[in-house]
CHARMM-style PDB file with segment names, atoms N, HN, CA, C and O in Angstrom:
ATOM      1  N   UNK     1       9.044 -58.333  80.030  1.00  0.00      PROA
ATOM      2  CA  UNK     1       8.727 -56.939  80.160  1.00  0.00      PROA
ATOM      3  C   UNK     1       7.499 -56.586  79.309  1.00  0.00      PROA
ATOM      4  O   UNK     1       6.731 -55.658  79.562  1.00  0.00      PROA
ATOM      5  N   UNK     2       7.408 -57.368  78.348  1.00  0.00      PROA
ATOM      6  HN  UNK     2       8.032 -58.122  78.142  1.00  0.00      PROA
ATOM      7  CA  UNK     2       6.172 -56.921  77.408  1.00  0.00      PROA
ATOM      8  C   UNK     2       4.956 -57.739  77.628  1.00  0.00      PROA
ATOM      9  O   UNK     2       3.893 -57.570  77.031  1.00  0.00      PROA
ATOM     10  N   UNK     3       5.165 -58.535  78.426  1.00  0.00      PROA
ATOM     11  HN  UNK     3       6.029 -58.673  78.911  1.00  0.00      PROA
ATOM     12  CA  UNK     3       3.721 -59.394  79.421  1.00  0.00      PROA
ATOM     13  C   UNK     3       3.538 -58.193  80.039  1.00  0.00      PROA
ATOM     14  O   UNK     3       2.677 -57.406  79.646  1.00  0.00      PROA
ATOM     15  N   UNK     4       4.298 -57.953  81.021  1.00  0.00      PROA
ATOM     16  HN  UNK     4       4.997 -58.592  81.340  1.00  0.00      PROA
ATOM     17  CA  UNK     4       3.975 -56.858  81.613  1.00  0.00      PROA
ATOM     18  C   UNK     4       3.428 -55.400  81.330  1.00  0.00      PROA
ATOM     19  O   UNK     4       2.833 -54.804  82.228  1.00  0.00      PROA
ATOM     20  N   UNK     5       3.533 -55.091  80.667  1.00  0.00      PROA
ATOM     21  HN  UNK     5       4.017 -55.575  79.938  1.00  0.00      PROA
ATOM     22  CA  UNK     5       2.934 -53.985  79.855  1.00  0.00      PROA
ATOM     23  C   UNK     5       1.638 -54.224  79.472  1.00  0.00      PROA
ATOM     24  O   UNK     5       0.820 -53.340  79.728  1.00  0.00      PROA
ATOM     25  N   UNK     6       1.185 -55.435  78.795  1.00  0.00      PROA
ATOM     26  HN  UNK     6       1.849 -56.153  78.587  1.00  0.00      PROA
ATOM     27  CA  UNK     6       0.544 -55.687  78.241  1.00  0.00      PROA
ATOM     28  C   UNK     6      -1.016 -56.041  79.240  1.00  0.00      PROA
ATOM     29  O   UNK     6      -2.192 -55.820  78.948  1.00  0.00      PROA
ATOM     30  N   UNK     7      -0.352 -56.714  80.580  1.00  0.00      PROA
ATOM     31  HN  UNK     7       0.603 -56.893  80.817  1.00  0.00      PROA
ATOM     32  CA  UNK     7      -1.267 -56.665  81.883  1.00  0.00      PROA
ATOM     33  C   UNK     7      -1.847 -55.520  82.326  1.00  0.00      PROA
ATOM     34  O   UNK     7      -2.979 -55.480  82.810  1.00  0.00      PROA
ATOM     35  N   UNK     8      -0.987 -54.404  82.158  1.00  0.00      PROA
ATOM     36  HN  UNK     8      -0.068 -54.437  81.765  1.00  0.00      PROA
ATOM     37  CA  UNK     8      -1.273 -52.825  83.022  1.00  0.00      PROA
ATOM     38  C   UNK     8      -1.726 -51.875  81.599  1.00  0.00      PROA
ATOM     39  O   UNK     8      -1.775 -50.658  81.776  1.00  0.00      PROA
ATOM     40  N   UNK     9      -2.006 -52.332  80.419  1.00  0.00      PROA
ATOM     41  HN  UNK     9      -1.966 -53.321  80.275  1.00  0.00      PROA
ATOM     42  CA  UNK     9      -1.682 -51.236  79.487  1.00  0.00      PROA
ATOM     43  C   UNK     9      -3.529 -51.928  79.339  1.00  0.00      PROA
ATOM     44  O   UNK     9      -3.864 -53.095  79.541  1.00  0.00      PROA
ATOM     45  N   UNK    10      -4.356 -50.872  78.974  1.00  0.00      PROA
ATOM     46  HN  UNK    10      -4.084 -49.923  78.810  1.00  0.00      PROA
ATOM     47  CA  UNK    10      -5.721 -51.634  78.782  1.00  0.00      PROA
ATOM     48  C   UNK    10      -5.795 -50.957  77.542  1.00  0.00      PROA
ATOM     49  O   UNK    10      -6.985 -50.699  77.359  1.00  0.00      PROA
ATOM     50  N   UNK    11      -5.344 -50.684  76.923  1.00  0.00      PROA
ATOM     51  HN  UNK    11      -4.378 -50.894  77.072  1.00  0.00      PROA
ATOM     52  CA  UNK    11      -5.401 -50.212  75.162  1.00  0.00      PROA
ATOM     53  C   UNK    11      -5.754 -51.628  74.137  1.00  0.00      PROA
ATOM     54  O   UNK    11      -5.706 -52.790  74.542  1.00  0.00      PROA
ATOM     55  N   UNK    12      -6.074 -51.245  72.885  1.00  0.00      PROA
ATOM     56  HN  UNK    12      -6.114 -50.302  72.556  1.00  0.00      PROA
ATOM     57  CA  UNK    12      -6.633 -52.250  71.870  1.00  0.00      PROA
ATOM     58  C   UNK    12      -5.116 -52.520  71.186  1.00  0.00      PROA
ATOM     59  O   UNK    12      -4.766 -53.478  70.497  1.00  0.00      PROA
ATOM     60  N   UNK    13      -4.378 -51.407  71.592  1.00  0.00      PROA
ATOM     61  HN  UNK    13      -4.663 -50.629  72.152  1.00  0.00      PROA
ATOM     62  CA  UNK    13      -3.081 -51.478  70.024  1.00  0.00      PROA
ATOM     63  C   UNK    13      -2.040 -50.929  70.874  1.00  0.00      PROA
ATOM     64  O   UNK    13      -2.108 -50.401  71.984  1.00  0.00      PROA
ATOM     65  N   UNK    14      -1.019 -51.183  70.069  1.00  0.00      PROA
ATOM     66  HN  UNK    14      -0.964 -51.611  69.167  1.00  0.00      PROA
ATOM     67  CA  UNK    14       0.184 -49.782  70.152  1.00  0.00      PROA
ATOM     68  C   UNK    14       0.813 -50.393  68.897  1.00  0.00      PROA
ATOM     69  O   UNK    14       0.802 -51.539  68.449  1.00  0.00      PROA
ATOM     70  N   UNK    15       1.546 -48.867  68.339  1.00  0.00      PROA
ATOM     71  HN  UNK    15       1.555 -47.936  68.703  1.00  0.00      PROA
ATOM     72  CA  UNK    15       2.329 -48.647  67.631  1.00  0.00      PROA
ATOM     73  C   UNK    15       4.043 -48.504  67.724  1.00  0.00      PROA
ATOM     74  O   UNK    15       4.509 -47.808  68.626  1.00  0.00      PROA
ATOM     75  N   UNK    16       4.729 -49.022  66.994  1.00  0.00      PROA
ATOM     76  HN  UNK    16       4.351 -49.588  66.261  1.00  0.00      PROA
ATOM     77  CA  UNK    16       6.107 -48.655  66.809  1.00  0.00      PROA
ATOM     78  C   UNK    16       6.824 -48.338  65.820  1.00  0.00      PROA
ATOM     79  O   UNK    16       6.487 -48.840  64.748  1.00  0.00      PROA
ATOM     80  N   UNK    17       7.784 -47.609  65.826  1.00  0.00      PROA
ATOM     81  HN  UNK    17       8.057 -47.201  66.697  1.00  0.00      PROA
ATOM     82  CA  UNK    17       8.344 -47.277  64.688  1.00  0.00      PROA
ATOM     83  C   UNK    17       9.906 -48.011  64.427  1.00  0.00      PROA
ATOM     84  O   UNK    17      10.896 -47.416  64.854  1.00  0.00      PROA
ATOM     85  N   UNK    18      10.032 -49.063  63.851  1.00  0.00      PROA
ATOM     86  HN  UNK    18       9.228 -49.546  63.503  1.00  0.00      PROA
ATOM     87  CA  UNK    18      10.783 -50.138  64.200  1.00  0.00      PROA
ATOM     88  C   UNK    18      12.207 -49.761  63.133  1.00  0.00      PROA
ATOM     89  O   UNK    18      12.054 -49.223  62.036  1.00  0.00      PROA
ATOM     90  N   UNK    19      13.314 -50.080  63.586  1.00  0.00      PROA
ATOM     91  HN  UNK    19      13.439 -50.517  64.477  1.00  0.00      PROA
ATOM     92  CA  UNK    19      14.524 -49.897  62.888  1.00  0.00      PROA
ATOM     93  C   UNK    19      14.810 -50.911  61.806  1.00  0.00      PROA
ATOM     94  O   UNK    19      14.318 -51.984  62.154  1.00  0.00      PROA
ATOM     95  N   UNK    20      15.198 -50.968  61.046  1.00  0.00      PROA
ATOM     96  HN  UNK    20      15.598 -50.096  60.764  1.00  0.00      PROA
ATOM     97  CA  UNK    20      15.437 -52.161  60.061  1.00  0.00      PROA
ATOM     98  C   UNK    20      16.003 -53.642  61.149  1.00  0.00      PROA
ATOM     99  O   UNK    20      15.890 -54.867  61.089  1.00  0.00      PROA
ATOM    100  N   UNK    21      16.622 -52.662  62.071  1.00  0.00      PROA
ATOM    101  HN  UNK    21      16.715 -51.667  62.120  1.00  0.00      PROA
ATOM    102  CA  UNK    21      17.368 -54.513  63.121  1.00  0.00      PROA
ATOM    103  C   UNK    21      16.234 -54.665  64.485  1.00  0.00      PROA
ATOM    104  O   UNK    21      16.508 -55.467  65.378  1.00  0.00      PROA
ATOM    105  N   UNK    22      14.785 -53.717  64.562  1.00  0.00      PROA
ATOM    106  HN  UNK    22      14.563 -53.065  63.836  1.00  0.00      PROA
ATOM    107  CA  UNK    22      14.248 -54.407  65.467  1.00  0.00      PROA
ATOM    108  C   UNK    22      13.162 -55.214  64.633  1.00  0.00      PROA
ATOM    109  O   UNK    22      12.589 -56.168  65.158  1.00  0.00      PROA
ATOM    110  N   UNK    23      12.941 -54.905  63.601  1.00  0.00      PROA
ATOM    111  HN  UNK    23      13.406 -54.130  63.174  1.00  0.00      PROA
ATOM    112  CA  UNK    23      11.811 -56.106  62.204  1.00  0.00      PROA
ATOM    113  C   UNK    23      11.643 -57.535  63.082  1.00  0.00      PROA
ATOM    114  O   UNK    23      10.513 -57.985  63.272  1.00  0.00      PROA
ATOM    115  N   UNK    24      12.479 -58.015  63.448  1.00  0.00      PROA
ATOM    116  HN  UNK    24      13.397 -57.650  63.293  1.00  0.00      PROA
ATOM    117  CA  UNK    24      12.555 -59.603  63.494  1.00  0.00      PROA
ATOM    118  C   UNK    24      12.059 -59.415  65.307  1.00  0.00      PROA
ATOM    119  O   UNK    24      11.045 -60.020  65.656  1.00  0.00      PROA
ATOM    120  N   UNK    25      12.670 -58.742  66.147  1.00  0.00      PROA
ATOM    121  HN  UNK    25      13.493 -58.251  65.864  1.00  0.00      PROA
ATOM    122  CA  UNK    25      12.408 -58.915  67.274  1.00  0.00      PROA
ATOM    123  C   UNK    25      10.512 -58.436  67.791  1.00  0.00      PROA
ATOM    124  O   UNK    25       9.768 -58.789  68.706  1.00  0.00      PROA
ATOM    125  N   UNK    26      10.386 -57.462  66.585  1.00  0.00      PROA
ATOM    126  HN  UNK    26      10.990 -57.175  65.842  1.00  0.00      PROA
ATOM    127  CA  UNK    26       8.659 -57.269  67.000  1.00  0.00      PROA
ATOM    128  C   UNK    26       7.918 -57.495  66.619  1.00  0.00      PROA
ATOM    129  O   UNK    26       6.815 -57.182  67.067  1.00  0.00      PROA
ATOM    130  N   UNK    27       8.094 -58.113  65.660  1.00  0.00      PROA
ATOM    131  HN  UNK    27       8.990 -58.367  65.297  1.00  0.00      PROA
ATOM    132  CA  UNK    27       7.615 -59.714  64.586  1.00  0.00      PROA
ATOM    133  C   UNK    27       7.727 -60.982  65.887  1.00  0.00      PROA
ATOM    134  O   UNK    27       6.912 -61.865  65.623  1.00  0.00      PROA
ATOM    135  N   UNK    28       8.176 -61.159  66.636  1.00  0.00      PROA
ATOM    136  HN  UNK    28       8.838 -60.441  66.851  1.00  0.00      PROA
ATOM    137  CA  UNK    28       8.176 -62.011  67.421  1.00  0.00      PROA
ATOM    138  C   UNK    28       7.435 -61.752  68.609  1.00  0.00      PROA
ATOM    139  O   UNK    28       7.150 -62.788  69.209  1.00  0.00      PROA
ATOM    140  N   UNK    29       7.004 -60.623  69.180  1.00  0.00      PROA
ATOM    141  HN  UNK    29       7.236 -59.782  68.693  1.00  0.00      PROA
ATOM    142  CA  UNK    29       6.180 -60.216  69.910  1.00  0.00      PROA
ATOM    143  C   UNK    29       4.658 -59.838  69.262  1.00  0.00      PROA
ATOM    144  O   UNK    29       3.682 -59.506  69.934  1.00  0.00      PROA
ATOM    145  N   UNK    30       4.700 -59.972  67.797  1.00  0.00      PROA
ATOM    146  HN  UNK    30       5.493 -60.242  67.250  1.00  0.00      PROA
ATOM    147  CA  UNK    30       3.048 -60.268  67.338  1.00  0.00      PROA
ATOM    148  C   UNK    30       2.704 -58.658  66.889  1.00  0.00      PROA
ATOM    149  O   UNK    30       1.594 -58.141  67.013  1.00  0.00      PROA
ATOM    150  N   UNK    31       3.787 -58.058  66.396  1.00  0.00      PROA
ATOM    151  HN  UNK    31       4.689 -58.477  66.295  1.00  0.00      PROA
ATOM    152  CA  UNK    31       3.774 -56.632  65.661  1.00  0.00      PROA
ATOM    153  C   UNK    31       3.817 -56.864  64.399  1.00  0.00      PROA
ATOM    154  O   UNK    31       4.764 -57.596  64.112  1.00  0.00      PROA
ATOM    155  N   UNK    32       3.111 -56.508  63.418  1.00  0.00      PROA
ATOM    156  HN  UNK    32       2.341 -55.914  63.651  1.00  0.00      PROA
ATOM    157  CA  UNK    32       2.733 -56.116  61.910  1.00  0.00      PROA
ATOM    158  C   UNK    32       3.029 -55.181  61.397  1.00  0.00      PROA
ATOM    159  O   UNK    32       2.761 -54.060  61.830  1.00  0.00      PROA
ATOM    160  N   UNK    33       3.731 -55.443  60.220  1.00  0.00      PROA
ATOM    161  HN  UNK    33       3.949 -56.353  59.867  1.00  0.00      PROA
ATOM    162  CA  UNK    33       4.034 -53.877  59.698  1.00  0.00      PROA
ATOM    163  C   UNK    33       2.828 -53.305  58.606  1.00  0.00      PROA
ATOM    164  O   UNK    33       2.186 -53.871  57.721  1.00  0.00      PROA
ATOM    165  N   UNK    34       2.851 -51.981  59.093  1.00  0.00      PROA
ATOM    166  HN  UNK    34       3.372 -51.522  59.812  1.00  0.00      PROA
ATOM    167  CA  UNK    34       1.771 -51.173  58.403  1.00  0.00      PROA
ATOM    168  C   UNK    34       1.943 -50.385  57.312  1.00  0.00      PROA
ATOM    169  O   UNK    34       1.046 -49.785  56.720  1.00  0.00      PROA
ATOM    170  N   UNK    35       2.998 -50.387  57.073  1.00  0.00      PROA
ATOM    171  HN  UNK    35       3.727 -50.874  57.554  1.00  0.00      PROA
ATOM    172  CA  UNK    35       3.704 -49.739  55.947  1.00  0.00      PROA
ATOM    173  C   UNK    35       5.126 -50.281  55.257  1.00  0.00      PROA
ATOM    174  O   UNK    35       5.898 -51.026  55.860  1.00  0.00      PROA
ATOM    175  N   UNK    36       5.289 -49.930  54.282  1.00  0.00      PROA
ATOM    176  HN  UNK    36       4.662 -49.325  53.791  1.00  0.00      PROA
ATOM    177  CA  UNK    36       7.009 -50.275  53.693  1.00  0.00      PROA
ATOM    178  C   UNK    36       7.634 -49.327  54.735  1.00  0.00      PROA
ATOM    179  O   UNK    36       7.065 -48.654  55.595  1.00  0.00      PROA
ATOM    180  N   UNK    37       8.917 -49.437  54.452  1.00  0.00      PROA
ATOM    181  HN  UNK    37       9.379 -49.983  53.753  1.00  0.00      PROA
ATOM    182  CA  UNK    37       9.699 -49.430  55.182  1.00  0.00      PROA
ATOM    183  C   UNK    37       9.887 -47.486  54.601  1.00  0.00      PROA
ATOM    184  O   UNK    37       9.893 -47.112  53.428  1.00  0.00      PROA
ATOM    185  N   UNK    38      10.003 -46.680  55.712  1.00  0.00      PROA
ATOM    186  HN  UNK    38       9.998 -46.984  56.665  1.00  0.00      PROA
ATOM    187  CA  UNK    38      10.283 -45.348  54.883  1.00  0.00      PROA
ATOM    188  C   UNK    38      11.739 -44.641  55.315  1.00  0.00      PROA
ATOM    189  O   UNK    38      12.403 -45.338  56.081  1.00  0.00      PROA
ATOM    190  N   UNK    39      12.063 -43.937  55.106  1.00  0.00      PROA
ATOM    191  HN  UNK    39      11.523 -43.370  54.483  1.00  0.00      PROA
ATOM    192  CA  UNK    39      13.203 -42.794  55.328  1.00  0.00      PROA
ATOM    193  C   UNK    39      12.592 -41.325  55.635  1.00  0.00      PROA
ATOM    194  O   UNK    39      11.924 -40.690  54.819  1.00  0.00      PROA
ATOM    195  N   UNK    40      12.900 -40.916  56.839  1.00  0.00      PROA
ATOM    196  HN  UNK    40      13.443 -41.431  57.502  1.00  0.00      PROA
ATOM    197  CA  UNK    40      12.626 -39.725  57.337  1.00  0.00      PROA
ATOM    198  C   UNK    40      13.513 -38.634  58.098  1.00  0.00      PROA
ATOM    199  O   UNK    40      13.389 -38.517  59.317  1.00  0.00      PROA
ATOM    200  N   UNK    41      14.749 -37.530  57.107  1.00  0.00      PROA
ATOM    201  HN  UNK    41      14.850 -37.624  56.117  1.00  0.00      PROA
ATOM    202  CA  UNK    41      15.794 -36.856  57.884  1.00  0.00      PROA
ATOM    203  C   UNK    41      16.703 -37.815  57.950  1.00  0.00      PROA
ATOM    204  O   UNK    41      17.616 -37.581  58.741  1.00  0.00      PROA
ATOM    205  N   UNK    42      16.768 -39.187  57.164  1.00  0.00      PROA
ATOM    206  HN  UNK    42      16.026 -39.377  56.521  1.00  0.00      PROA
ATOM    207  CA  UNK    42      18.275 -40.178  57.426  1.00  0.00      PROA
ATOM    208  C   UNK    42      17.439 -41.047  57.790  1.00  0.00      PROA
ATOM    209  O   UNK    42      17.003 -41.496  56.729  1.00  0.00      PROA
ATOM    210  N   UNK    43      16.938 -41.571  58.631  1.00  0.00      PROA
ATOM    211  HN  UNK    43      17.292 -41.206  59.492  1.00  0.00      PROA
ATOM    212  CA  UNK    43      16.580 -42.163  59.719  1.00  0.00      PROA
ATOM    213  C   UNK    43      15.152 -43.625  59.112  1.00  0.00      PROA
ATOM    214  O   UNK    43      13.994 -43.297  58.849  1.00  0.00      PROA
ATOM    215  N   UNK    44      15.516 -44.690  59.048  1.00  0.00      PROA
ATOM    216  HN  UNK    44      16.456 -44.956  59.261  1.00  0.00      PROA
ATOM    217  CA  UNK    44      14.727 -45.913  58.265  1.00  0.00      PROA
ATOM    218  C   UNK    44      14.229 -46.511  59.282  1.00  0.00      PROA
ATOM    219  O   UNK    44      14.967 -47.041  60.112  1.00  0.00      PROA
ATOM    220  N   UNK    45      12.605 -46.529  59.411  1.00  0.00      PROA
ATOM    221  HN  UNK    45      12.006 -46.098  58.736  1.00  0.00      PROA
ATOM    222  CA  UNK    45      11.937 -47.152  60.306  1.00  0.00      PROA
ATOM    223  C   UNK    45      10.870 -48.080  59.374  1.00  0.00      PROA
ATOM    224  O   UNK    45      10.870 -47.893  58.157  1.00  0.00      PROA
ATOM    225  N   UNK    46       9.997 -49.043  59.945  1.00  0.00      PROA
ATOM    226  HN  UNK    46       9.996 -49.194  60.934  1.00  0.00      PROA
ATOM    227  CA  UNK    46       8.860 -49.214  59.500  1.00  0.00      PROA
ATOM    228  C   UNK    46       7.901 -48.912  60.685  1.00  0.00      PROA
ATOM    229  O   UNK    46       8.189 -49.081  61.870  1.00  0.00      PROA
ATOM    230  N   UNK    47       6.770 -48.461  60.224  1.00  0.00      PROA
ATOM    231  HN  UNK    47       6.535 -48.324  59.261  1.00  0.00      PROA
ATOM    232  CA  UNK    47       5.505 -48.614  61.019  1.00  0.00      PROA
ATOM    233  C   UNK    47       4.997 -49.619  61.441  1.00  0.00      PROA
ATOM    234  O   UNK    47       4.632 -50.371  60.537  1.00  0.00      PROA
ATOM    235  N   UNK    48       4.767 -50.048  62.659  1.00  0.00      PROA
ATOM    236  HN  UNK    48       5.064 -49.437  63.393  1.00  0.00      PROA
ATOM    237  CA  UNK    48       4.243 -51.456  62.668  1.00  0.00      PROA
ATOM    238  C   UNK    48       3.081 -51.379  64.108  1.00  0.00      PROA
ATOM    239  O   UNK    48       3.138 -50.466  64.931  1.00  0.00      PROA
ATOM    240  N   UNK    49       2.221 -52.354  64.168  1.00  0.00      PROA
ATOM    241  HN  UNK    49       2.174 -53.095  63.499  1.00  0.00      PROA
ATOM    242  CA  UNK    49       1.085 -52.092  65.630  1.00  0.00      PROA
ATOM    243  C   UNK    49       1.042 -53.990  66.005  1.00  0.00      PROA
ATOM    244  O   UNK    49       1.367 -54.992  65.367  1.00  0.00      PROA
ATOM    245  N   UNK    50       0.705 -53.843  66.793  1.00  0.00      PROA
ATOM    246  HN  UNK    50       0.441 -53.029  67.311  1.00  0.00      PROA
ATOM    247  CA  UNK    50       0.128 -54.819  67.850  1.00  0.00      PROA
ATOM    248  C   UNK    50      -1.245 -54.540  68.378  1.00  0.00      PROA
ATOM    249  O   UNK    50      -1.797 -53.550  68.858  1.00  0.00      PROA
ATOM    250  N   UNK    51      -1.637 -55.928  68.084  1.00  0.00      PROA
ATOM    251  HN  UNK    51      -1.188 -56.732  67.695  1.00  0.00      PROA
ATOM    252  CA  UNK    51      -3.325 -55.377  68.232  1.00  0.00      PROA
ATOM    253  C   UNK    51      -3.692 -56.567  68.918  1.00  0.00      PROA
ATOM    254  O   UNK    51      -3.341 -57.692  68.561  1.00  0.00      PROA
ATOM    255  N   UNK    52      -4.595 -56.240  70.176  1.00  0.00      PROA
ATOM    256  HN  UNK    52      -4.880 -55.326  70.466  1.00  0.00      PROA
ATOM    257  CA  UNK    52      -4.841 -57.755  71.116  1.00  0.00      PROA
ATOM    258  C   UNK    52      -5.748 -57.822  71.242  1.00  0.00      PROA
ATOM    259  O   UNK    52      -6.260 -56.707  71.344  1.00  0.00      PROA
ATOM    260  N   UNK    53      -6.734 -58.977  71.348  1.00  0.00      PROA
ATOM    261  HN  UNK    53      -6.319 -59.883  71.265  1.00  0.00      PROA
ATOM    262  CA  UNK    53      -7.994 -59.118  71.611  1.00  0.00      PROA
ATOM    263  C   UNK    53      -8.835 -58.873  70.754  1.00  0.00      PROA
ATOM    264  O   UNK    53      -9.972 -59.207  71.089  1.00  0.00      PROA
ATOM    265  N   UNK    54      -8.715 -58.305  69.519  1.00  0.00      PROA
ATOM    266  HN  UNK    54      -7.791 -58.034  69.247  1.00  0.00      PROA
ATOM    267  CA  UNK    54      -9.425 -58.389  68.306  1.00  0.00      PROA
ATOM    268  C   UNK    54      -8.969 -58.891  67.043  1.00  0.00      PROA
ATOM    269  O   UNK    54      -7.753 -58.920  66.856  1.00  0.00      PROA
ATOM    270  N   UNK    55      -9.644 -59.237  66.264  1.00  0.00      PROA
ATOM    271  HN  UNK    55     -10.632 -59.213  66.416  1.00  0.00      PROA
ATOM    272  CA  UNK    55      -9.654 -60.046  65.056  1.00  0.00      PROA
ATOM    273  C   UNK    55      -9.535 -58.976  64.082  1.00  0.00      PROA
ATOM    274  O   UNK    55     -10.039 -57.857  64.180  1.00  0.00      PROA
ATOM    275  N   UNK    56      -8.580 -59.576  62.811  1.00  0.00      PROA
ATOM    276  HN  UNK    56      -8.171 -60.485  62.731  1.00  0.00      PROA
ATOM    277  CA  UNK    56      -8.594 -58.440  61.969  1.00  0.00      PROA
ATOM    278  C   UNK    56      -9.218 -59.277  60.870  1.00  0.00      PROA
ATOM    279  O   UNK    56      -8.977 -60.459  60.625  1.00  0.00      PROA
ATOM    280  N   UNK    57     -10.251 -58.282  60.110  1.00  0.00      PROA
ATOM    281  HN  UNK    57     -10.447 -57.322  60.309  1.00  0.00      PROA
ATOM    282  CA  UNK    57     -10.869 -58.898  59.057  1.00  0.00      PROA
ATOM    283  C   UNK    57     -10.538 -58.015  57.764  1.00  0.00      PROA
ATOM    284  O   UNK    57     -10.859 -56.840  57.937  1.00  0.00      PROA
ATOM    285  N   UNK    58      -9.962 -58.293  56.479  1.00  0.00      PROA
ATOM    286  HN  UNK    58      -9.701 -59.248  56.339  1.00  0.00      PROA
ATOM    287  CA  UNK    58      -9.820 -57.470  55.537  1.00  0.00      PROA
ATOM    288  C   UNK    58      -8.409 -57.091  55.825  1.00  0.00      PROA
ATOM    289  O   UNK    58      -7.602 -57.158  54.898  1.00  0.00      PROA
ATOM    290  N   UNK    59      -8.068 -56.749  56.856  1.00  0.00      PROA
ATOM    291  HN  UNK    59      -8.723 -56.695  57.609  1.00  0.00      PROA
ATOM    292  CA  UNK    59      -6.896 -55.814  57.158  1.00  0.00      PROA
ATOM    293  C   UNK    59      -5.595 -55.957  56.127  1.00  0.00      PROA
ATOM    294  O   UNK    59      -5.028 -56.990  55.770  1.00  0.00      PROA
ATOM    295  N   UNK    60      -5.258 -54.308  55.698  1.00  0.00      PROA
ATOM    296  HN  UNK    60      -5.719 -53.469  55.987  1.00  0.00      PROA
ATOM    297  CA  UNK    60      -4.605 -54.532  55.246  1.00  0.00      PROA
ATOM    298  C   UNK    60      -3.155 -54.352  55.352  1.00  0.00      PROA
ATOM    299  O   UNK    60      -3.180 -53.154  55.633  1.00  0.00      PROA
ATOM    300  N   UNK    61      -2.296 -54.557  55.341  1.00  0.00      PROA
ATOM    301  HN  UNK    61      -2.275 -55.531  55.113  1.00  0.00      PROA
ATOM    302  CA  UNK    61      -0.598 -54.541  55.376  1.00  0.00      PROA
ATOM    303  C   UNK    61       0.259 -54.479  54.503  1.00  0.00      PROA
ATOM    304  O   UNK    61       0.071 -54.854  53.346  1.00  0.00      PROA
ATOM    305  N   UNK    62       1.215 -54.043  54.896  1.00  0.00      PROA
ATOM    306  HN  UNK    62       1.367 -53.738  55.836  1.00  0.00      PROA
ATOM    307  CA  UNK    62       2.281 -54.463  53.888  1.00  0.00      PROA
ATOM    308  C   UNK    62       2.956 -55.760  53.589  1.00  0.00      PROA
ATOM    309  O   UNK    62       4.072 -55.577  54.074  1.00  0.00      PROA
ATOM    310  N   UNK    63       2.950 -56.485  53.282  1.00  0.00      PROA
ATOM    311  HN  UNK    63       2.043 -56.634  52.888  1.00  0.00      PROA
ATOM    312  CA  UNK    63       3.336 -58.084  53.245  1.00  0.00      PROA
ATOM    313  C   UNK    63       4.625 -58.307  52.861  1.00  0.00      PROA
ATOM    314  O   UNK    63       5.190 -59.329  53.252  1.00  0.00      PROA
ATOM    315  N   UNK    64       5.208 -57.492  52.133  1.00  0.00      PROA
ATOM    316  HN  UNK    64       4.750 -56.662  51.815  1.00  0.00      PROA
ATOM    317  CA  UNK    64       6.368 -57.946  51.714  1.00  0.00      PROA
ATOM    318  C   UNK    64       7.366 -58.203  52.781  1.00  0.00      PROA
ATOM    319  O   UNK    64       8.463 -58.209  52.223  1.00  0.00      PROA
ATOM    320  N   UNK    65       7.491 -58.397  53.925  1.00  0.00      PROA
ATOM    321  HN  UNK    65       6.600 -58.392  54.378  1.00  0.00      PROA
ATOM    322  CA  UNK    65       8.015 -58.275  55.072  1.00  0.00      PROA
ATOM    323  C   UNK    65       7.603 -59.818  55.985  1.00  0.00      PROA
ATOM    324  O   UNK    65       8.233 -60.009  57.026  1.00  0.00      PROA
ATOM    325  N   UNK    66       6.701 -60.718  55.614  1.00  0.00      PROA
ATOM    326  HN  UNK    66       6.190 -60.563  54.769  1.00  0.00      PROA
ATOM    327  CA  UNK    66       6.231 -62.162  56.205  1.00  0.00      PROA
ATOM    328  C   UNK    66       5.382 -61.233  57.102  1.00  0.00      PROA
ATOM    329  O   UNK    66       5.711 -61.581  58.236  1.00  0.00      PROA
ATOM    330  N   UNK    67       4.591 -60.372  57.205  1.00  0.00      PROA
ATOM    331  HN  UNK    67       4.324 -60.089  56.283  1.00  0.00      PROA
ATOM    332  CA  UNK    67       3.039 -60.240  58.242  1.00  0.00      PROA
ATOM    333  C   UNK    67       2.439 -61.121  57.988  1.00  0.00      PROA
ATOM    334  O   UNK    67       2.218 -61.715  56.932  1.00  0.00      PROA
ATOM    335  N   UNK    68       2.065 -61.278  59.219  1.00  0.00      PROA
ATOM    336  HN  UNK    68       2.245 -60.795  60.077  1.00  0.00      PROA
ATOM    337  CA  UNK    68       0.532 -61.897  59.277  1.00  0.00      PROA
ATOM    338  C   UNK    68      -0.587 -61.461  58.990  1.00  0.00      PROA
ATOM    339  O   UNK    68      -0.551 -60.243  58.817  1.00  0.00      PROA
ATOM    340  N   UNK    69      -1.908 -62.054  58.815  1.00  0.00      PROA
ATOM    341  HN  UNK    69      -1.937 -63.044  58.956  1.00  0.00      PROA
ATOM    342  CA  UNK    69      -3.177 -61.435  58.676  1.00  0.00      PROA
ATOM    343  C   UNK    69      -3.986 -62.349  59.496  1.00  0.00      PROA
ATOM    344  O   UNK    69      -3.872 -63.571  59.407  1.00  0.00      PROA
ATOM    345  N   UNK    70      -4.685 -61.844  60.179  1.00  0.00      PROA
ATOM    346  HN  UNK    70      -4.778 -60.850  60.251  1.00  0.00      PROA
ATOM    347  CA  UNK    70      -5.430 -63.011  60.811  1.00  0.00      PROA
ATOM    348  C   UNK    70      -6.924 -62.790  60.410  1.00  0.00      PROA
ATOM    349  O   UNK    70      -7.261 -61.758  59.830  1.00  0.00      PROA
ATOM    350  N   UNK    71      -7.969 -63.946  60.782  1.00  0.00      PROA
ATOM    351  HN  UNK    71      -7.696 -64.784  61.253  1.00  0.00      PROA
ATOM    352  CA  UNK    71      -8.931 -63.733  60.241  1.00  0.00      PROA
ATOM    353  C   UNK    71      -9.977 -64.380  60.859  1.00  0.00      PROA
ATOM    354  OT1 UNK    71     -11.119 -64.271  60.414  1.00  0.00      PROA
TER     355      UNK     71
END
């Protein structure tokens, strides 16, 4: 489903706001987290993007989480 998206979607990025139990599953689809992990009204997400076709140079992340950096 996310090939698919990814064929029809002509964007550079997308963003998600990931639950503490989707971390591992959008880490596996090549999502980075962009922030620690926050609390908002109850509710614990991290920020995280997917970025295709470009190179990240410098970029920075939150690491404590195993991101990647590519270069």
């Amino acid at each position: 489903m996310f090939d698919h998206l990814l064929e029809n979607y002509k964007g550079n990025f997308i963003t998600v706001n990931s639950s503490p139990y989707g971390l591992g599953f959008y880490k596996k689809l090549g999502f980075v987290p962009t922030e620690e992990e926050k609390t908002i009204n109850g509710i614990r997400f991290t920020p995280m993007i997917y970025r295709r076709n470009t190179r990240m140079k410098d970029y920075i992340a939150y690491c404590g989480l195993d991101c990647e950096i590519w270069d």
